[in-house]
N, C-alpha and C positions, 0 to 999 in steps of 0.2 A: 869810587872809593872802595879800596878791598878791607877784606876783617881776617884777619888771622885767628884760627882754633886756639883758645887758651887752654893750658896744658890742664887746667883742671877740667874743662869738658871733657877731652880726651878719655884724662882716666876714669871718670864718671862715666863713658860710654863702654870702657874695659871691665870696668868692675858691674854694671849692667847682667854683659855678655857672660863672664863669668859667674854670675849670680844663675843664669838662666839653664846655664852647662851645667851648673850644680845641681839643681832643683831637678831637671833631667834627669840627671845619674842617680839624685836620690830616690825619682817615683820610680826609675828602673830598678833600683836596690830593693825598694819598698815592695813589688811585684816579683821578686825573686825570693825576698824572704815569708812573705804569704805563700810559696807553695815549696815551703821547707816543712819536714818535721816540729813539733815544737815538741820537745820532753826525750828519754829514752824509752819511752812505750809508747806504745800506738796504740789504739784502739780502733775497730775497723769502721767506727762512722769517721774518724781523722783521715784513715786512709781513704774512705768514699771522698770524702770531702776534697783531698788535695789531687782524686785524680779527676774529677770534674776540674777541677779550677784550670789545671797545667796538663794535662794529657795530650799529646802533639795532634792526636786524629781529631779530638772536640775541636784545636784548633784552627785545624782545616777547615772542617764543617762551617765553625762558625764564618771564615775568610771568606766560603762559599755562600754562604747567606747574606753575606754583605755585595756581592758581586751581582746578587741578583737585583738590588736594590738597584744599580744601573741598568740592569736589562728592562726594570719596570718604568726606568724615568725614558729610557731612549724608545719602547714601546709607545709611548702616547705620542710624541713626536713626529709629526706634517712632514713634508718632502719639503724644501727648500726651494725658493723661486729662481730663476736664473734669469738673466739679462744676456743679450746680445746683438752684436751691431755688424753692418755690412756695407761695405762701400762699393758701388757699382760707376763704372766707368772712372777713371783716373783723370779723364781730363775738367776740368774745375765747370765749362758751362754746359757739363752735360751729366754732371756726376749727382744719383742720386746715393744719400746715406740714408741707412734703416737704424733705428735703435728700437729693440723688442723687449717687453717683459714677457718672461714664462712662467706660468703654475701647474705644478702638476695636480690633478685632484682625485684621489683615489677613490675604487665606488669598490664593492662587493664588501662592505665592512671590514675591509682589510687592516686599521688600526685599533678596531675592536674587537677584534681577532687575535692583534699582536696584544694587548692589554689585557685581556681574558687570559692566552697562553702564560704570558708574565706575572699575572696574580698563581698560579698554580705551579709556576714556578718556585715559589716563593715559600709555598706550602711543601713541595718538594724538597728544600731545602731546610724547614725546619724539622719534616719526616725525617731527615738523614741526621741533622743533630741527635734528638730522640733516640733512633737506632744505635747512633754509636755511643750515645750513654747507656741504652742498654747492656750494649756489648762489652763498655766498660765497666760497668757494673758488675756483671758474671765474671771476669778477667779479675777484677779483684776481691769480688769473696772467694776465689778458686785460689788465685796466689796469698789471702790473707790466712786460710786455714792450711794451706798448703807449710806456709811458715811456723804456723801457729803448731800441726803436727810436728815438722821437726825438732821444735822445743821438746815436745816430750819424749821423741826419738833420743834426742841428746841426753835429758833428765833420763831415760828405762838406759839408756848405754853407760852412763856416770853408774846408775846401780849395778848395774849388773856388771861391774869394773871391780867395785868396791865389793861386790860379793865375792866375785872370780878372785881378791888378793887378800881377802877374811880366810876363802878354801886353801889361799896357796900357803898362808901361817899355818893353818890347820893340820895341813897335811905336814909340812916340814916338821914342824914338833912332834909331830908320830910318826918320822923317820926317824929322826932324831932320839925319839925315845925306844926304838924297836919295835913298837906296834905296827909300823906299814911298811910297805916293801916302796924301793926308790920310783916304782915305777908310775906309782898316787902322785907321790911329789911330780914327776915328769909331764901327769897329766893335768896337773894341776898349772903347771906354767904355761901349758898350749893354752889349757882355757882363758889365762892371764891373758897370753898375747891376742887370741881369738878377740876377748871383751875389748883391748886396745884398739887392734882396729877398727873394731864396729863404734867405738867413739870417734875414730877421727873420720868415718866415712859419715856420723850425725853430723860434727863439727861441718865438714863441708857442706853437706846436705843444706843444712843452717845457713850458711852464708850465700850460696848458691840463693835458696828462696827467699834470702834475704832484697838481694838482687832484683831479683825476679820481681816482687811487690814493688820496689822501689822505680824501677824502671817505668810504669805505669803512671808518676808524673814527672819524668823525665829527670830523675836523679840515679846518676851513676852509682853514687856510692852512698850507702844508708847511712842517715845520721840517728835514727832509733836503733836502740841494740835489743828490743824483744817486743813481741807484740801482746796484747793482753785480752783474753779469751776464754767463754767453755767449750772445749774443743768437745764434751760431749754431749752438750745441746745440740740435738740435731733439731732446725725449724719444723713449726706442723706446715702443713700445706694440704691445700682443699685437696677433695678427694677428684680421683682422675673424669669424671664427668665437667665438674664445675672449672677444670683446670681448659679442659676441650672449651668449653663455651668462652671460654678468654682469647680464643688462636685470633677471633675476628679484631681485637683490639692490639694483639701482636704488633710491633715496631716493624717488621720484615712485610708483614700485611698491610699494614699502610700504606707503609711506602710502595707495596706495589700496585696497590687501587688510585693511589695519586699517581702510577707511571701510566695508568691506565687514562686517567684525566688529561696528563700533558699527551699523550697518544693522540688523545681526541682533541687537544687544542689546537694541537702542530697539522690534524688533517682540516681543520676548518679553513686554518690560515694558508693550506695549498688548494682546499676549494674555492677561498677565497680570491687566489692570486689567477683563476681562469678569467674576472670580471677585469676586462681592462681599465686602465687609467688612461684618463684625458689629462691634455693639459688643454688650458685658456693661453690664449697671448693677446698682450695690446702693446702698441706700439706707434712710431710716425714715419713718416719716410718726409725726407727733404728732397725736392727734386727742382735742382736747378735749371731743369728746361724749360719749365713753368715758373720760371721767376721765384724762383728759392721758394714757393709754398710749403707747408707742411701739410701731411696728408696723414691722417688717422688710418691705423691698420687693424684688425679684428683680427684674431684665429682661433682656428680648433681642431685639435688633431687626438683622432681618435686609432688606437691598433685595431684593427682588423683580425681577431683572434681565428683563421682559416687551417693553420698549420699546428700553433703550437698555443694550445691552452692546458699546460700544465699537468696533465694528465699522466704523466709518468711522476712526477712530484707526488699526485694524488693517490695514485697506486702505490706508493711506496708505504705514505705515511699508510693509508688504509690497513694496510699490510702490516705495519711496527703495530698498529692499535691490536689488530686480531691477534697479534702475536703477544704483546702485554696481557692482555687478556687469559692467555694459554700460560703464560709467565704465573698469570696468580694462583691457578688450579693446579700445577706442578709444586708452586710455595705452598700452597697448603698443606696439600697433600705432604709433602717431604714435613712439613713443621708437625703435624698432625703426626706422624708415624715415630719423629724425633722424641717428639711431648709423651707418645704413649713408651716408646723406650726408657728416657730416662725417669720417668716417674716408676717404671715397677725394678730400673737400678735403685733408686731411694729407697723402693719397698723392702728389697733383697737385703739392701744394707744395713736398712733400722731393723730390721727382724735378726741379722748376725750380729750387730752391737749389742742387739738385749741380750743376747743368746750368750754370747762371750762375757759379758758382763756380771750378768744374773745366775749363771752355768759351767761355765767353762775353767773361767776369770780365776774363781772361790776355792776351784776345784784344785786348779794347780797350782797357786798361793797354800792352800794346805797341804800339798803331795813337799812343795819342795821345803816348809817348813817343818815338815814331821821328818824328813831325810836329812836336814840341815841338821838336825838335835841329835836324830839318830846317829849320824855320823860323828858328832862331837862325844857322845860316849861311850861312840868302837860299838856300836850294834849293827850299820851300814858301812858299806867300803864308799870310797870315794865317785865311783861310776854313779850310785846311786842319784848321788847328790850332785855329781851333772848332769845325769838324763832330768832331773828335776830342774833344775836350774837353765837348760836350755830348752824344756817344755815351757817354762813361766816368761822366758825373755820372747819365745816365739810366740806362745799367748797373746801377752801385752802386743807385740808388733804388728800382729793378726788384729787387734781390736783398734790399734792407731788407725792401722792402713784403714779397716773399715767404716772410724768413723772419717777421714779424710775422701774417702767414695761416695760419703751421704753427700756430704758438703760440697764435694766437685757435683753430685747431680743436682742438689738445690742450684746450683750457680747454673748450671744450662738449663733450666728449667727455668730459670728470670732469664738466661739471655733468648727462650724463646717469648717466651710473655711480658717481660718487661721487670719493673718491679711491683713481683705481687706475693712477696712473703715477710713477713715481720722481723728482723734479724736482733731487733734492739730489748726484745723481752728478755732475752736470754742472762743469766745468771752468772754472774764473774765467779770463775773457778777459784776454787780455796788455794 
């Protein structure tokens, strides 16, 4: 008796499938909108946060930690027994047939060998996670202040626009009344155009580091239009001894003291592989010469290690081990000489921001306002009041760049140590 599919199974089976394609698309939707922007400002624990989540290298790492997970299941895993059979003589009352079981049986600890190197693997692989959040880490407090400067590069170029087209009214009306010669007005429009460009080259600047941060969880095009910041907080950080006593817990040192462990794992397991393997076999033999008996077979075969017991294998690995080794006292050293550079860049830097700040800053803020007044009631010529005006714009830009130097050092300073500075005390700019 047959049954025919009734058409409502059918589409109960359609609407299933498509129920399942859906729910698909939406956790994939759901997983692309988690490592979106959410708002027009960012804030840089948002940006930490979305580039851990979606960062393409994390997600290597992580693929790679997951791959190890099968090296560690096929690590504990026995050799395989084999079977096999043999027919001797062809004709039927003289023909014996053999049927053999084989096991192979490893001896020198050779899967505890493989088991040990595969836990350390393992570890290897979440050392490497570690480092590349560290790495990611530094990459985006360097691109978040990097950003973060060009806002105010944009903001000091809008003023100093609006100042340069205040001077260019100023001076026109004192042509225009006979007090200045045409030649104020003439410099007054270079300076006009001067301030234009230097806003369209902030504008791009902006958009460029705009990019730049963004790209970090793998979004093309930024859906935040400003990021949110005190660009002149610069972090404390310990003093350079206490910063030294941290290199040992360094992500780059890890992982090379764990290259050092798989060194030694990979040489055990080709010391290992000198002890040969036996196999066992049991088996029967039929022999029809003897009245079709079966006969019980024993075996045991052992290699003869005379020529080749792995000795070049062993010399190798010996070899990678002394060499990781030499691997970690070159990292030090390089991290150690890195650590003591960029920490007296930070020193350099916080000492010129105070300096420009508390000094500098105050000084030509009142040079270029006393020559601004001056000049508005004919006591200064126009020169005056842009040598003022492009001492104050190059002031400010001098104190940007410098606090964007603090901040690029704090960031390789966490990409040598990890995360060990505090970014979150800091005080939202007015």
């Amino acid at each position: 008796m047959q049954f025919s599919t009734p058409k409502c199974l059918r589409f109960g089976i359609q609407n299933i499938l498509i129920s399942l394609c859906f729910l698909s698309t939406s956790n994939f939707a759901l997983a692309r909108v988690d490592t979106q922007e959410n708002g027009s400002k960012l804030t840089l624990e948002d940006a930490l946060n979305l580039s851990y989540n979606a960062n393409p290298e994390i997600a290597v790492a992580i693929r790679e930690r997951e791959a190890i997970e099968g090296v560690k299941v096929q690590a504990a895993i026995r050799p395989n027994p084999s079977i096999s059979t043999s027919i001797q003589d062809t004709r039927s009352a003289n023909r014996q047939t053999l049927l053999q079981l084989n096991q192979e049986i490893e001896l020198g600890n050779k899967r505890q060998a493989r088991i040990e190197a595969a836990d350390i693997y393992s570890k290897r692989a979440e050392a490497e996670i570690d480092s590349k959040k560290s790495e990611i880490h530094a990459n985006v407090i360097s691109a978040f202040f990097t950003v973060l400067v060009a806002q105010e590069r944009l903001s000091l170029a809008k003023s100093s626009l609006e100042v340069a087209n205040l001077g260019l009214n100023a001076a026109s009306k004192r042509v225009l009344a006979g007090k200045s010669s045409p030649v104020e007005e003439t410099k007054s429009r270079i300076a006009e155009s001067n301030a234009k460009i230097e806003l369209n080259q902030a504008i791009t600047q902006l958009k460029t580091s705009r990019k730049r941060l963004a790209a970090l969880w793998g979004n093309s095009l930024p859906v935040f239009e400003s990021v949110e910041g005190n660009v002149t907080h610069i972090p404390e950080t310990s003093n350079l001894l206490e910063l030294t006593n941290h290199l040992e817990n360094a992500p780059a040192i890890k992982l090379a003291k764990i290259e050092i462990d798989s060194r030694s794992a990979l040489t055990k397991i080709e010391r290992s592989k000198a002890t040969p393997n036996i196999t066992l076999s049991a088996g029967v033999i039929n022999n029809q010469e003897l009245g079709g008996i079966n006969q019980a077979l024993l075996g045991l075969s052992i290699p003869i290690p005379v020529f080749d017991r792995n000795q070049g294998n062993v010399q190798q690995a010996v070899s990678r081990q002394y060499k990781a080794q030499d691997e970690l006292v070159a990292i030090k050293n390089q991290l150690d000489a890195n650590l003591s550079s960029q920490y007296e860049r930070l020193s350099a830097a916080r000492q010129a921001a105070d300096s420009l700040k508390n000094e500098i800053l105050p000084g030509a803020q009142s040079a270029f306002d006393a020559a601004n007044k001056g000049f508005l009631a004919g006591k200064f010529n126009f020169l005056d009041v842009l040598d003022a005006q492009r001492t104050l714009f190059l002031t400010k830009s001098q104190y940007v760049q410098t606090l964007l130097e603090a901040h690029q050092a704090v960031a390789e300073i966490e990409r040598i140590l990890g995360d060990v500075v505090n970014h979150h005390t800091e005080e939202r700019q007015e």
